[in-house]
SESEMAR-216895 format. One record per residue (C-alpha): residue in three letters; residue number from 0; x, y, z; chain. Coordinates in Angstrom, 1 decimal, m for minus. Example, Ala and Ser with C-alpha at 12.3 -4.5 7.8 and 13.67 -1.06 7.14 Angstrom:
% SESEMAR-216895
(atom 'ALA'; 0; (12.3; m4.5; 7.8); 'A')
(atom 'SER'; 1; (13.7; m1.1; 7.1); 'A')
***
This chain:
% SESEMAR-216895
(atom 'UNK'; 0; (119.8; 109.0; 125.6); 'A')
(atom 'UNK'; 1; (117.1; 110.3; 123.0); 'A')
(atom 'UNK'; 2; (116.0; 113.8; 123.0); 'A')
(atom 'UNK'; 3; (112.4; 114.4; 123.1); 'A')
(atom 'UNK'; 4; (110.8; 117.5; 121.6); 'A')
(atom 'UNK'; 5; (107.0; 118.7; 122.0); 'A')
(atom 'UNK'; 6; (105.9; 120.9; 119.2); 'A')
(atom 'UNK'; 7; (103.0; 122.9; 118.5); 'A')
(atom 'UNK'; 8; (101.3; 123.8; 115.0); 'A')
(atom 'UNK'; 9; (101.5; 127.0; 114.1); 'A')
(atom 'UNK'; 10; (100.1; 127.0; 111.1); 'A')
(atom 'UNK'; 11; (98.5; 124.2; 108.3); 'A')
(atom 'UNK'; 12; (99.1; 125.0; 104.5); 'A')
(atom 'UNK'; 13; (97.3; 122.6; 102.0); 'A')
(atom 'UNK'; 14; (99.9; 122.0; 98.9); 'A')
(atom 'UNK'; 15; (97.5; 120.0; 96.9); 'A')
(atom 'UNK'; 16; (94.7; 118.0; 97.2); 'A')
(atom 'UNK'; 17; (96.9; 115.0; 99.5); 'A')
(atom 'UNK'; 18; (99.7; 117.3; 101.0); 'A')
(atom 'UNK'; 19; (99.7; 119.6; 103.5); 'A')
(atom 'UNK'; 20; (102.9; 121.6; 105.1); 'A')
(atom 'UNK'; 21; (102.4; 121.7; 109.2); 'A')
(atom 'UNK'; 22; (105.0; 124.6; 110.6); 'A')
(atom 'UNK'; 23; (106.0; 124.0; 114.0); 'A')
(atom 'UNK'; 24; (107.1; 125.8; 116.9); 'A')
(atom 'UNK'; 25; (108.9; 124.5; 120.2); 'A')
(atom 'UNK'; 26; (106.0; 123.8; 122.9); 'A')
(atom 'UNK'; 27; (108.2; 122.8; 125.7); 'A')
(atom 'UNK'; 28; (111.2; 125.0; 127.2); 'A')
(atom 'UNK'; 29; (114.1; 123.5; 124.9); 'A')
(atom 'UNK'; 30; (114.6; 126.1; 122.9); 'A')
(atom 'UNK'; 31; (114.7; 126.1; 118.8); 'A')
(atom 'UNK'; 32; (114.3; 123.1; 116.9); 'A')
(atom 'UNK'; 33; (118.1; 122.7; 115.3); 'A')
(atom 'UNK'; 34; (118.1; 120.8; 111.5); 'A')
(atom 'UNK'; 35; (120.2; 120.9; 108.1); 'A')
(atom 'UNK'; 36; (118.4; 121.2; 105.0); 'A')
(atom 'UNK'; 37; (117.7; 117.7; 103.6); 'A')
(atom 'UNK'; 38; (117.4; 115.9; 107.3); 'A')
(atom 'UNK'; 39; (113.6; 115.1; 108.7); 'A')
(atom 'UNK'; 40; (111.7; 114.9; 112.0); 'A')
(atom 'UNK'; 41; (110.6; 111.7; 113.9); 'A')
(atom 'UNK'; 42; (106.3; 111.9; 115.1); 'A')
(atom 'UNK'; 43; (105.9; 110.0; 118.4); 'A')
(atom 'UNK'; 44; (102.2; 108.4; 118.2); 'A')
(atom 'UNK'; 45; (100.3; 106.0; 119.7); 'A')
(atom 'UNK'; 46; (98.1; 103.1; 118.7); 'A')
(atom 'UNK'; 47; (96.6; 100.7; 120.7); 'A')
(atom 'UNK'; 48; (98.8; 101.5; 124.2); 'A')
(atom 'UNK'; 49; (102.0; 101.6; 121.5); 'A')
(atom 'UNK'; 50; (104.4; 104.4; 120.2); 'A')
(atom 'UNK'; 51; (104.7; 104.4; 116.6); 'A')
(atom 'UNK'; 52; (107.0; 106.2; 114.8); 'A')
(atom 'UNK'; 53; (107.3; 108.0; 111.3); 'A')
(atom 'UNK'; 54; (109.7; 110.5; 109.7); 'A')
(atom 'UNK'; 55; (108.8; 113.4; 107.7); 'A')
(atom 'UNK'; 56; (110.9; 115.6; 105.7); 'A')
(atom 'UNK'; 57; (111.8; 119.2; 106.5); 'A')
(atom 'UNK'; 58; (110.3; 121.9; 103.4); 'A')
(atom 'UNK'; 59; (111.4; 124.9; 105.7); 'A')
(atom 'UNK'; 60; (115.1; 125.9; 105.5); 'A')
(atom 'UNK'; 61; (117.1; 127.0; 108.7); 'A')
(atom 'UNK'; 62; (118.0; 130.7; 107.8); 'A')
(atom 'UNK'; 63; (115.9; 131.1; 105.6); 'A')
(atom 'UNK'; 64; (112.5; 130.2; 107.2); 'A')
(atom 'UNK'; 65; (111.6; 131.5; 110.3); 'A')
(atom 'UNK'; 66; (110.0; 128.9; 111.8); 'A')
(atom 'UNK'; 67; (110.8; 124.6; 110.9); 'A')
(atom 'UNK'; 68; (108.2; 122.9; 108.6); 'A')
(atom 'UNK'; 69; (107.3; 119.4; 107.8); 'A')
(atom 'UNK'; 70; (105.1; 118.6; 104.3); 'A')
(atom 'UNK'; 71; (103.0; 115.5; 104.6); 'A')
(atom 'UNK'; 72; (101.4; 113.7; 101.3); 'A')
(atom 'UNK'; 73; (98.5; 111.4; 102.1); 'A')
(atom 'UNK'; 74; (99.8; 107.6; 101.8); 'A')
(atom 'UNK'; 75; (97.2; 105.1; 101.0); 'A')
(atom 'UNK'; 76; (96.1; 103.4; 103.7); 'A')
(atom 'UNK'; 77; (98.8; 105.1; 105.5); 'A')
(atom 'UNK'; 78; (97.6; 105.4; 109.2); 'A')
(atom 'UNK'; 79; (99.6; 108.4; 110.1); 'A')
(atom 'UNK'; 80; (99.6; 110.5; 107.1); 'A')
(atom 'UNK'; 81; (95.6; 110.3; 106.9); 'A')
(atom 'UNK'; 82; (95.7; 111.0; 110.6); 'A')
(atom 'UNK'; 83; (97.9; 114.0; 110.3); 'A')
(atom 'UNK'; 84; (96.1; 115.5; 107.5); 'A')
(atom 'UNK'; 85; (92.6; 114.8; 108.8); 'A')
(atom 'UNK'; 86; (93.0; 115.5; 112.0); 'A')
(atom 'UNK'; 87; (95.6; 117.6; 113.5); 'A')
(atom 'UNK'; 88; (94.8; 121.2; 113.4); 'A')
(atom 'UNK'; 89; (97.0; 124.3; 114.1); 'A')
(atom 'UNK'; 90; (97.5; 124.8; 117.7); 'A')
(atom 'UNK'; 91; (97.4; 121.2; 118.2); 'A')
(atom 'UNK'; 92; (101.0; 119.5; 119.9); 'A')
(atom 'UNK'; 93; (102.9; 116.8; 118.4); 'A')
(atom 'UNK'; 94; (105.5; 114.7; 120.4); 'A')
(atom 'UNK'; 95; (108.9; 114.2; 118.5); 'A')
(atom 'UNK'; 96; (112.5; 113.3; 118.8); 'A')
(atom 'UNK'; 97; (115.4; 115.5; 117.1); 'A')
(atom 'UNK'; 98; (115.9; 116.3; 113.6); 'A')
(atom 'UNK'; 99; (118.1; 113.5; 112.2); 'A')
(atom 'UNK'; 100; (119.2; 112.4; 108.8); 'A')
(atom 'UNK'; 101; (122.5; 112.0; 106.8); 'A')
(atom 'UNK'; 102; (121.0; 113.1; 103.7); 'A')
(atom 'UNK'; 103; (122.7; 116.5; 103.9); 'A')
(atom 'UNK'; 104; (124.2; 119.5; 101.6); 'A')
(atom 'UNK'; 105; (128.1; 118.7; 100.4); 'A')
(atom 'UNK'; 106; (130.2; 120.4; 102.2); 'A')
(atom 'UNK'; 107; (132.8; 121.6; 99.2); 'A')
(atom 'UNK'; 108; (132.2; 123.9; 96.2); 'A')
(atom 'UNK'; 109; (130.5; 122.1; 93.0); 'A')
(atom 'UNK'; 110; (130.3; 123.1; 89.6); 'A')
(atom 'UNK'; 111; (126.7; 121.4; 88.8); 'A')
(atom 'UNK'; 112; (124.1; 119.7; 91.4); 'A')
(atom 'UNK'; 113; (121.7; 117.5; 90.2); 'A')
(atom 'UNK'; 114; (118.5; 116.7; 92.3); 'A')
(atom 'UNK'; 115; (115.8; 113.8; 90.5); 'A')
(atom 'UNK'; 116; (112.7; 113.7; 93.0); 'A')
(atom 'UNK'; 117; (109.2; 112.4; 92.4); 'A')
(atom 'UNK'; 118; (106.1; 113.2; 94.1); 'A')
(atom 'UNK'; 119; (106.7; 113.9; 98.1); 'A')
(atom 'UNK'; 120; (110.6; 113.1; 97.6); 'A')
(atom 'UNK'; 121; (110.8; 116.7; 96.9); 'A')
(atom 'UNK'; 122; (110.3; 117.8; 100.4); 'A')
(atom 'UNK'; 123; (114.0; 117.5; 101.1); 'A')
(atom 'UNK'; 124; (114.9; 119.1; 97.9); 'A')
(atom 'UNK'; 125; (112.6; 122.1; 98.6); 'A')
(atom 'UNK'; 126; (114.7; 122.8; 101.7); 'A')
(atom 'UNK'; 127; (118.0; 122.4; 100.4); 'A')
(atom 'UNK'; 128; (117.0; 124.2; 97.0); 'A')
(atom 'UNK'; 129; (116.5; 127.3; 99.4); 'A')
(atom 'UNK'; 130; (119.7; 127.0; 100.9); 'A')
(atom 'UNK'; 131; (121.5; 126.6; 97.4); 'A')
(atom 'UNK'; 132; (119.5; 129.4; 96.3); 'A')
(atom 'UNK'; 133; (119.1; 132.0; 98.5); 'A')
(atom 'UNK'; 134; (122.1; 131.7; 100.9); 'A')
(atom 'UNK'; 135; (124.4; 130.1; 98.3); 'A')
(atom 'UNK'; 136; (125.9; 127.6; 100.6); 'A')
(atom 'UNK'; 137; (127.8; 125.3; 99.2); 'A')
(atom 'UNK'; 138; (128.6; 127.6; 96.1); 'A')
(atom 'UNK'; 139; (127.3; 125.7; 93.2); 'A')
(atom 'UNK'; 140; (127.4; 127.0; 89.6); 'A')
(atom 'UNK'; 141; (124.0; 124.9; 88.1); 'A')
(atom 'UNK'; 142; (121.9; 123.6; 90.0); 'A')
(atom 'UNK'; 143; (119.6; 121.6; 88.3); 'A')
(atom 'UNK'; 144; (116.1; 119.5; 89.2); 'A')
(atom 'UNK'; 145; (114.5; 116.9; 87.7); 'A')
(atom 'UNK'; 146; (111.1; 116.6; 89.0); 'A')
(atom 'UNK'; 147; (107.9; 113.6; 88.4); 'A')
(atom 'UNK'; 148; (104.9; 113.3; 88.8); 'A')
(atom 'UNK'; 149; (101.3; 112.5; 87.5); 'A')
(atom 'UNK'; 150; (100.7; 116.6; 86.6); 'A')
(atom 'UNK'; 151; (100.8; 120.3; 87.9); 'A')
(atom 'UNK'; 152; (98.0; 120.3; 89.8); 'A')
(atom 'UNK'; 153; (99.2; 117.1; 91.7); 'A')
(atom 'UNK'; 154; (103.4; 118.6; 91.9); 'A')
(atom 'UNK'; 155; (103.8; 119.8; 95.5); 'A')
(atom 'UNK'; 156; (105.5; 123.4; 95.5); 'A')
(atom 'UNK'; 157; (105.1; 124.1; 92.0); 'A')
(atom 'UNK'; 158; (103.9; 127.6; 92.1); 'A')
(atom 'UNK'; 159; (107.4; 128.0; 94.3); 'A')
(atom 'UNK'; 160; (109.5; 126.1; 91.7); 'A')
(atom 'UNK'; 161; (108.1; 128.0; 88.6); 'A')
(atom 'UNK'; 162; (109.2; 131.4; 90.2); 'A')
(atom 'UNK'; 163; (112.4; 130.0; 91.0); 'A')
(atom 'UNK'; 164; (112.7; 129.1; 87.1); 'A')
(atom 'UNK'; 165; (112.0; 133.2; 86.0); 'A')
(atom 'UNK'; 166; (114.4; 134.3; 89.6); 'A')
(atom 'UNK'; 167; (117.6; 132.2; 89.1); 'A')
(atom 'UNK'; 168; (117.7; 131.6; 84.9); 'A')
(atom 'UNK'; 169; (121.6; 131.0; 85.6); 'A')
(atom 'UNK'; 170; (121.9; 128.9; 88.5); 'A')
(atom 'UNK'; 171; (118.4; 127.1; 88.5); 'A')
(atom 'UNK'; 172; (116.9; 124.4; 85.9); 'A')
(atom 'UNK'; 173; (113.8; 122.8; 86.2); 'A')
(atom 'UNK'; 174; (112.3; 119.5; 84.2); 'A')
(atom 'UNK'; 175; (109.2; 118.3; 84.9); 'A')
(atom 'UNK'; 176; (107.8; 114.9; 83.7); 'A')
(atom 'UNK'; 177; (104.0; 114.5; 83.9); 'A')
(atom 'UNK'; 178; (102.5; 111.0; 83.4); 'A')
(atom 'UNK'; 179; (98.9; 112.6; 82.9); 'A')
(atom 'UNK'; 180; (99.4; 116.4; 81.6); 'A')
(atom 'UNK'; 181; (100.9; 117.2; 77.9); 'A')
(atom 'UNK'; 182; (101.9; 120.6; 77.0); 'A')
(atom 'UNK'; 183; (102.8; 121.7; 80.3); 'A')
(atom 'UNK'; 184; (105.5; 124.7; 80.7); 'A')
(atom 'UNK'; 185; (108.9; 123.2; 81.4); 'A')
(atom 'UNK'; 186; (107.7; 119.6; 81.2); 'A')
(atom 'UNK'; 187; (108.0; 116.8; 79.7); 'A')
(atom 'UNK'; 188; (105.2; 114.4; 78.7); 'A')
(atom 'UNK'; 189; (107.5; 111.3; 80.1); 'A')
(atom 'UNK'; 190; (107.9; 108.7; 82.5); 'A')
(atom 'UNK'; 191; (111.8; 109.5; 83.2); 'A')
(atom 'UNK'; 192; (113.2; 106.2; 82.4); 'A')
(atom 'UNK'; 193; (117.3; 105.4; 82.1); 'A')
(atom 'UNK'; 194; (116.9; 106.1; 78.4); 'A')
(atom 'UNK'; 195; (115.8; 109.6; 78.8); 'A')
(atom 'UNK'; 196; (117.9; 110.9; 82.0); 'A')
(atom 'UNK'; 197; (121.0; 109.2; 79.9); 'A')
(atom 'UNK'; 198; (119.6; 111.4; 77.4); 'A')
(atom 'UNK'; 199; (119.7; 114.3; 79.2); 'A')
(atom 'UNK'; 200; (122.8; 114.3; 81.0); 'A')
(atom 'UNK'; 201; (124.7; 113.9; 77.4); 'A')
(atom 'UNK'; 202; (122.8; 117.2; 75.9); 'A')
(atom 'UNK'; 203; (123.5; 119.0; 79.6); 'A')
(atom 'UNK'; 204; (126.8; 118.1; 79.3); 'A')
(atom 'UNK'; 205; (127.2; 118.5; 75.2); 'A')
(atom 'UNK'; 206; (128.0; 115.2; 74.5); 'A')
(atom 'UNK'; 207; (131.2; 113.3; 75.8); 'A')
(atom 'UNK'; 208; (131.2; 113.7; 79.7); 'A')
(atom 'UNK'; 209; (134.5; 114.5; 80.9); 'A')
(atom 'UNK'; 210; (136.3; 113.3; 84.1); 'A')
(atom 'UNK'; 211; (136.6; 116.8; 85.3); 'A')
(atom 'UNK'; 212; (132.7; 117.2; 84.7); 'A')
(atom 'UNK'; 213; (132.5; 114.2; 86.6); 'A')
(atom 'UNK'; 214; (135.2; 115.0; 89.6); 'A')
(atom 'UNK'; 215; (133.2; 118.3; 90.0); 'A')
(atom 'UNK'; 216; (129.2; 116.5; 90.0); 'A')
(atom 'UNK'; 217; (126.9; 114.9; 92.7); 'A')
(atom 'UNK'; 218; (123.6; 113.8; 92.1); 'A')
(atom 'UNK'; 219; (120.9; 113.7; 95.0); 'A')
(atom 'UNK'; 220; (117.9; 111.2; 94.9); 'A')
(atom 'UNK'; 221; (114.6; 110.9; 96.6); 'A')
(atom 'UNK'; 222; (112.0; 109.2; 94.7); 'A')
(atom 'UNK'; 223; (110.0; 105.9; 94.6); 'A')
(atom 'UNK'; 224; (113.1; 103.5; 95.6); 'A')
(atom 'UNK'; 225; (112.5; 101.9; 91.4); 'A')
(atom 'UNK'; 226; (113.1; 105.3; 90.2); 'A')
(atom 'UNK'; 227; (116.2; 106.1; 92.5); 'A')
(atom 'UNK'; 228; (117.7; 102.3; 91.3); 'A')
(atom 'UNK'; 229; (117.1; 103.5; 87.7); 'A')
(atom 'UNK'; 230; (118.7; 106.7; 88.4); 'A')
(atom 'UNK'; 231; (121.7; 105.0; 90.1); 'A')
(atom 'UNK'; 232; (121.9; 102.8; 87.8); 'A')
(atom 'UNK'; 233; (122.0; 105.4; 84.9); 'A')
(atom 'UNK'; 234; (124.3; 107.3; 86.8); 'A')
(atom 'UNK'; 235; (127.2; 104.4; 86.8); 'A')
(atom 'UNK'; 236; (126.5; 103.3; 83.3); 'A')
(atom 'UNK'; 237; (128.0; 107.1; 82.4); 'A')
(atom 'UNK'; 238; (131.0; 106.6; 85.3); 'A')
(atom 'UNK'; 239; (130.0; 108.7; 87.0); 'A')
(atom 'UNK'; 240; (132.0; 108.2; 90.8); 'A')
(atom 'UNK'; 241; (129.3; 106.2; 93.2); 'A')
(atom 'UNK'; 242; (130.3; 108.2; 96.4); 'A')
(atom 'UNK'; 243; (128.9; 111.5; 94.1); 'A')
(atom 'UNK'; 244; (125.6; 110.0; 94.2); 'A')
(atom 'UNK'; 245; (123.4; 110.4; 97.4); 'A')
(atom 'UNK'; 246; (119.9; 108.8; 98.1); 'A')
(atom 'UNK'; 247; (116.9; 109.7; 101.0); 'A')
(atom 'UNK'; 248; (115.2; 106.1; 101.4); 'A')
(atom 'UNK'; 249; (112.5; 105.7; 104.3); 'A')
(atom 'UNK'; 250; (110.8; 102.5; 103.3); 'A')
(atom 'UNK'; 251; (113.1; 98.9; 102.5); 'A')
(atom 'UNK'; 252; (112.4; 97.5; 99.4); 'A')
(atom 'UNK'; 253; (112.4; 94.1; 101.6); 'A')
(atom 'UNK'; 254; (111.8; 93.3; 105.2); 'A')
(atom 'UNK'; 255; (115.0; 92.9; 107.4); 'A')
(atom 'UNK'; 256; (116.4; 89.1; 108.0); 'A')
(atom 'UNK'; 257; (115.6; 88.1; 111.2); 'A')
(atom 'UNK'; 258; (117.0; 85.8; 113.7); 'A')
(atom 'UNK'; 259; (115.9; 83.2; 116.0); 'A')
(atom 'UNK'; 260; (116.0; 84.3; 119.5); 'A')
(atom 'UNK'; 261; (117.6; 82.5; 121.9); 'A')
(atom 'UNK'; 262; (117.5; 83.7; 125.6); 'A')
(atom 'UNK'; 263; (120.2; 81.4; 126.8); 'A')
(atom 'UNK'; 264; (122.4; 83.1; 125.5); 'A')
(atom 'UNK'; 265; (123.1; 87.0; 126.2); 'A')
(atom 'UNK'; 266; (125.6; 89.5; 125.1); 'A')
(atom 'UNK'; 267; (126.3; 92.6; 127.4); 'A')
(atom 'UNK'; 268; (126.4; 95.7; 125.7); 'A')
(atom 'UNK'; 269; (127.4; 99.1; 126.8); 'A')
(atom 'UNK'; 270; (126.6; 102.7; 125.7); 'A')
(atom 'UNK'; 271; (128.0; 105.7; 126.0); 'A')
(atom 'UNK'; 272; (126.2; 109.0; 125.7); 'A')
(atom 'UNK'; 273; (126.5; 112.8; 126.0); 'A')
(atom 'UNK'; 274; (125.3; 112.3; 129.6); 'A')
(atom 'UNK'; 275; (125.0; 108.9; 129.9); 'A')
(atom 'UNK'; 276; (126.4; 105.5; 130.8); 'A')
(atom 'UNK'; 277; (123.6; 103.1; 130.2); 'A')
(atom 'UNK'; 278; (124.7; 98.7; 129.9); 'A')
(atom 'UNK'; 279; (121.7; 96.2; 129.4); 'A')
(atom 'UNK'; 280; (121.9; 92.7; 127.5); 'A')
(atom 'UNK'; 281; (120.6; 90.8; 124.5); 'A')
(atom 'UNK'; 282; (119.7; 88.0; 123.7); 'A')
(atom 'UNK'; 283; (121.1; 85.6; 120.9); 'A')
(atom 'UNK'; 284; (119.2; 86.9; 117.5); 'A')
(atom 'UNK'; 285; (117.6; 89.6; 119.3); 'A')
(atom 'UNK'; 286; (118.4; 93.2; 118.1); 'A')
(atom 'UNK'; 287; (120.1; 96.1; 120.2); 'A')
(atom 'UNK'; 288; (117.4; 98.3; 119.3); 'A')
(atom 'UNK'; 289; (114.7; 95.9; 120.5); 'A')
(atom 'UNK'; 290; (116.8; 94.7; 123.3); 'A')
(atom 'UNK'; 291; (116.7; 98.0; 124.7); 'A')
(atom 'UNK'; 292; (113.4; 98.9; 123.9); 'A')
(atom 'UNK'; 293; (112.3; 95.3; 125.6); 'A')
(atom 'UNK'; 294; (114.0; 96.8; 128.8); 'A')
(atom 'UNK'; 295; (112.5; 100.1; 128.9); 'A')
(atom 'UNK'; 296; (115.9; 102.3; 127.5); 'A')
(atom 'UNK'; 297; (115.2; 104.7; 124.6); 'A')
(atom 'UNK'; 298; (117.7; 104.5; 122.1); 'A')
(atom 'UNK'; 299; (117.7; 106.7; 118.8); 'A')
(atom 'UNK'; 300; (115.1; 104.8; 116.1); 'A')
(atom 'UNK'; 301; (112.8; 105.6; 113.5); 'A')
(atom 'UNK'; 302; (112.6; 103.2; 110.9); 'A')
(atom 'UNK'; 303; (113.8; 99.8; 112.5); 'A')
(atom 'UNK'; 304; (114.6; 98.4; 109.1); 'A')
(atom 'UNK'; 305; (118.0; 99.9; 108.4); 'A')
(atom 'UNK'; 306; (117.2; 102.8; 105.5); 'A')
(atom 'UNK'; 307; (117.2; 105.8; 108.0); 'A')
(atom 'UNK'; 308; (119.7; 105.9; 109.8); 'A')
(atom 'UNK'; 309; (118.6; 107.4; 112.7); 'A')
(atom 'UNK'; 310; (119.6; 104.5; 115.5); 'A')
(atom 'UNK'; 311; (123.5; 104.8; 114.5); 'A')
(atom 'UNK'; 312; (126.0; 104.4; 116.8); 'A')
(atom 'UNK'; 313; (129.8; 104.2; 116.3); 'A')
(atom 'UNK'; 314; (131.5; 100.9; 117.6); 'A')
(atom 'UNK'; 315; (134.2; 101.4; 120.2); 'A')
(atom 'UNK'; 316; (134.5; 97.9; 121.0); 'A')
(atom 'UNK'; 317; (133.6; 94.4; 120.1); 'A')
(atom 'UNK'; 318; (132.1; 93.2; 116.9); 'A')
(atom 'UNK'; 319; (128.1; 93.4; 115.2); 'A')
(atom 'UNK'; 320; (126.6; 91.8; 112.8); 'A')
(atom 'UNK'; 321; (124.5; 94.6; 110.7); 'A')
(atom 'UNK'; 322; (122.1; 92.2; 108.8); 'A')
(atom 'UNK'; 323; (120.5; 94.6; 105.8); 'A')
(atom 'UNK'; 324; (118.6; 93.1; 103.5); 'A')
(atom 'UNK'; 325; (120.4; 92.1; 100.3); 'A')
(atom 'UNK'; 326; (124.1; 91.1; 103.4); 'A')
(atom 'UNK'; 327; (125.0; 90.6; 106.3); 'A')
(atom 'UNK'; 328; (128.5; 92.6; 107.1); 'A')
(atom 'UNK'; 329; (130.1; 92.3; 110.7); 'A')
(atom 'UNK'; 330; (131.5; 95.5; 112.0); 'A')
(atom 'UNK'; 331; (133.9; 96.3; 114.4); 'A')
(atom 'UNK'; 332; (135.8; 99.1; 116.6); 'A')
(atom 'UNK'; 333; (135.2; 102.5; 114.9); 'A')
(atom 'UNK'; 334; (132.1; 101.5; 112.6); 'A')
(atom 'UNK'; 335; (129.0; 103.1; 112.9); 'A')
(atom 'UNK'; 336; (126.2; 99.9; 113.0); 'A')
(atom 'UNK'; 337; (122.3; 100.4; 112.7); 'A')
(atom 'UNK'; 338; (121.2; 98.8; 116.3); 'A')
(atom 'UNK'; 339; (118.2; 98.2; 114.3); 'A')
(atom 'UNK'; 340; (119.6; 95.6; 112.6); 'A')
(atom 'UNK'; 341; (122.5; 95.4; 114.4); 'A')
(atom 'UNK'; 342; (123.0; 91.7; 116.6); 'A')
(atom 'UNK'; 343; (126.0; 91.2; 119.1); 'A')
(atom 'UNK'; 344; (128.1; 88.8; 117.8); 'A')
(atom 'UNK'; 345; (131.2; 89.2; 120.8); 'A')
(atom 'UNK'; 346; (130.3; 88.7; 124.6); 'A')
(atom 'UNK'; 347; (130.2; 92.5; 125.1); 'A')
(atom 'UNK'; 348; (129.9; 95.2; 122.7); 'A')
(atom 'UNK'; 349; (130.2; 98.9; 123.0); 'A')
(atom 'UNK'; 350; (129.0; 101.8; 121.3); 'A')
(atom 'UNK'; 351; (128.8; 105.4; 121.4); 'A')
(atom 'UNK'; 352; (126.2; 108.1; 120.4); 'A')
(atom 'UNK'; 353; (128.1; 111.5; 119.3); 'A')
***
């Protein structure tokens, strides 16, 4: 059910001082790794006899870059960003599962884009940035980045983004906001609160936003999760439409809510796959995901908290609770449900994995 890729490094790049870009090449015989700009690639690792598993933004850009790329900035304490910059060297192999991710180029013509990233959310900005720049697809008129962090020497691709400034003068607009650096060329010495970017968008826009200006907008976030609800928040305050506003979130701002299990109780579910029929059961309050994984069947996952979407499966019959953090909404035939957080409610459920 989930495709499995081994992939070698072909080359380390350090960005700055906690970031490094690791290209990749296919080290098995399934030929070339397929992504859209914007999506990310799972790591398989394991720790103490278990897999562990963490997503990592594409920088590279399918027709653009030859080979795929994954930047990695250093997390605190983070156990597999420290590993991967420390440790893994080129020619080394990393185990992974297929490129995934909904946060994706818009399909239809726009007259402005607007990306607002801080510190590694830029990754999937760098990568669709290259689409939207050098292969024009979709055709956008602006295209316009908002970018923070602490200062230049700490703003992964900034060299790249400063060229782009002088290359593009009419499609591509760059603001930087440093927390530490004043005086800095196309910055800002500001924490980008909803003040300012309300600020902004009214002098981008010359004042009064119209609805066409609207109709013909999107915004795409990946930031801190504050920043992106600041942003959002902004964003409807000036009416702008909410399905023109997209957001990359790998980490819950809250754990999931979960159940108590009780295994007298089971629900059988089915699955249907490319190739594959698979059925198994849960218990009461257990998770598909975990259900499955307690049984030895790999289904799709990265996260297991319900911000990646990597585990969705479309309902074809029966009905799931999908408990996220802040509700609990029970789906039915033709959803797609997170099996991450996603409990049998009916005797038998069935899903599908296009």
């Amino acid at each position: 059910m989930e495709q499995k890729r081994r992939l070698r490094v072909v080359s380390k790049i350090r960005e700055t001082n906690d970031t490094c870009t690791f290209v990749l090449e296919p080290a098995d015989d399934r030929g070339a790794l397929n992504y859209l700009p914007g999506q990310y690639l799972t790591l398989l690792f394991q720790l103490n006899g278990r897999e562990k598993r963490r997503a990592y933004s594409f920088s590279s850009c399918p027709e653009v870059d030859v080979l795929p790329a994954i930047t990695v900035k250093r997390v605190v304490n983070g156990e597999f960003s420290n590993y991967l910059l420390q440790h893994v060297q080129t020619g080394d192999v990393l185990d992974a599962i297929e490129p995934n991710g909904l946060f994706v180029l818009p399909e239809k013509p726009l007259d402005t884009l607007f990306f607002i990233a801080a510190g590694s959310g830029i990754t999937p900005v760098f990568s669709q940035l290259k689409m939207l720049l050098y292969r024009n697809r979709p055709p956008v008129k602006k295209i316009v980045l908002y970018y923070a962090n602490r200062d230049g020497a700490n703003t992964i691709f900034k060299e790249k983004i400063d060229r782009w400034i002088t290359e593009f003068p009419e499609r591509f607009e760059c603001v930087y906001f440093f927390s530490r650096e004043k005086h800095a060329a196309h910055a800002m010495f500001r924490h980008l609160n909803n003040e300012l970017l309300e600020d902004l968008l009214k002098t981008f826009f010359k004042g009064a936003i119209s609805r066409a200006q609207r109709r013909n907008t999107q915004f795409y976030l990946c930031a801190p999760v504050p920043l992106m609800r600041m942003a959002r928040m902004t964003l409807r305050t000036l009416d702008f439409p909410d399905e023109h506003i997209r957001q990359e979130t790998f980490q819950p701002e809250n754990r999931p809510v979960t159940r108590l299990r009780d295994t007298s109780i089971t629900h059988d579910i089915i699955v249907q796959g490319k190739n594959e029929h698979i059925e198994f059961q849960t218990f009461e309050g257990e998770t598909i995901l975990d259900a499955a994984l307690r049984q030895g069947i790999s289904l799709p996952y990265t996260c297991k908290s319900g911000v990646c979407f990597t585990c969705l499966a479309r309902c074809t019959a029966g009905e799931v609770d999908v408990a996220f953090t802040e509700a609990t909404k029970r789906e039915g035939p033709g959803a797609m449900v997170n099996t991450c957080i996603g409990y049998a409610v009916s005797g038998q459920v069935e899903l599908s994995y296009e």
